[in-house]
PANUKE-229754 format. One record per residue (C-alpha): x, y, z. Coordinates in nm, 3 decimals, always signed. Layout:
N
(site (X Y Z))
...
! end
This chain:
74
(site (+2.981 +6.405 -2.399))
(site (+3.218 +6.627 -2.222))
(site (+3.076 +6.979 -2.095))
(site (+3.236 +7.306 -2.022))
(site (+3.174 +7.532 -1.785))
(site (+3.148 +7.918 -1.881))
(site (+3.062 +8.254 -1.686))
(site (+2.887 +8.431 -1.985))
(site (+2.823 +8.733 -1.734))
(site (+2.865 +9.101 -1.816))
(site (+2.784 +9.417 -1.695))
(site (+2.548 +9.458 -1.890))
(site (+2.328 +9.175 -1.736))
(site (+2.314 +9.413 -1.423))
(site (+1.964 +9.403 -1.287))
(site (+1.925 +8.980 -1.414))
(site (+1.854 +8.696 -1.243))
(site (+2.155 +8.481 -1.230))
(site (+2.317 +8.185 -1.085))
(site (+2.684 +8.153 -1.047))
(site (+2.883 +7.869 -0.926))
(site (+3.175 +7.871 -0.768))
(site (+3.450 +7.797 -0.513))
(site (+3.454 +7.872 -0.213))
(site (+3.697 +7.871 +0.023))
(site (+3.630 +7.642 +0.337))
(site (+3.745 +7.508 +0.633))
(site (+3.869 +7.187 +0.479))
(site (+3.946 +7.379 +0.140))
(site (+3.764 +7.503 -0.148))
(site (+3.415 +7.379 -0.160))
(site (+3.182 +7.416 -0.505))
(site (+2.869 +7.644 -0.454))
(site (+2.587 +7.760 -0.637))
(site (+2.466 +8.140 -0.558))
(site (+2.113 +8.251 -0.704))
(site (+1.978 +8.602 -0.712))
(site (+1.983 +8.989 -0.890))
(site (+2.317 +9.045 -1.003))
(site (+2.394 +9.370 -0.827))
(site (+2.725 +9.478 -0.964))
(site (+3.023 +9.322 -1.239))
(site (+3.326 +9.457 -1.292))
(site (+3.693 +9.331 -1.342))
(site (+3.777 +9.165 -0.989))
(site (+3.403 +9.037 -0.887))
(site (+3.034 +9.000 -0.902))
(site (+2.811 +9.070 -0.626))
(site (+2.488 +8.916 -0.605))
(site (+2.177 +8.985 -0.373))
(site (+1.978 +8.663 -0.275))
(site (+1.558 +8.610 -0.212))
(site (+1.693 +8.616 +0.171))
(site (+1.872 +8.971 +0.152))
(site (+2.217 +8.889 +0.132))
(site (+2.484 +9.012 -0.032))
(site (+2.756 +8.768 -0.193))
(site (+3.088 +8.883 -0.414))
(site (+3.196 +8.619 -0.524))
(site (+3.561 +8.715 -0.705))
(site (+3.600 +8.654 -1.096))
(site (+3.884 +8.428 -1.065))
(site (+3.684 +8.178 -0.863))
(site (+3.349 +8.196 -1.088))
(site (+3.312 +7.861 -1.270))
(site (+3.012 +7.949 -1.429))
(site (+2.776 +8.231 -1.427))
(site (+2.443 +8.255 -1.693))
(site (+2.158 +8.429 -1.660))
(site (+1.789 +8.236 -1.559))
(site (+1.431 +8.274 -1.577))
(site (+1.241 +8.462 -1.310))
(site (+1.109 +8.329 -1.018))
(site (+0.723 +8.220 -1.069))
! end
């Protein structure tokens, strides 16, 4: 069964847990990562997310894969 990958983000999900994957660019080329925390900001060119560690990643739209929204943390 073939699956499709979907960033089902908005701004309205401001505030939400999320997890986005994406590519990333790296020293041997893009590389696929996952990034997990608050979604801090959306808007027309990126999201920026704020990890359990502090950081801060924008991770621009045209490189999202897939973005949803997840359950808390327990």
């Amino acid at each position: 069964m073939p699956f499709r990958l979907e960033v089902r983000l908005t701004p309205a999900d401001v505030g939400a847990r999320v997890v986005i994957r994406w590519r990333r660019a790296g020293a041997a080329g893009d590389e696929v990562t996952d990034v997990l925390g608050i979604l801090e900001a959306s808007d027309d060119s990126a999201f920026s997310v704020r990890t359990a560690r502090g950081d801060l990643v924008v991770v621009p739209r045209e490189r999202a894969l897939a973005g949803k929204i997840v359950p808390s943390a327990r």
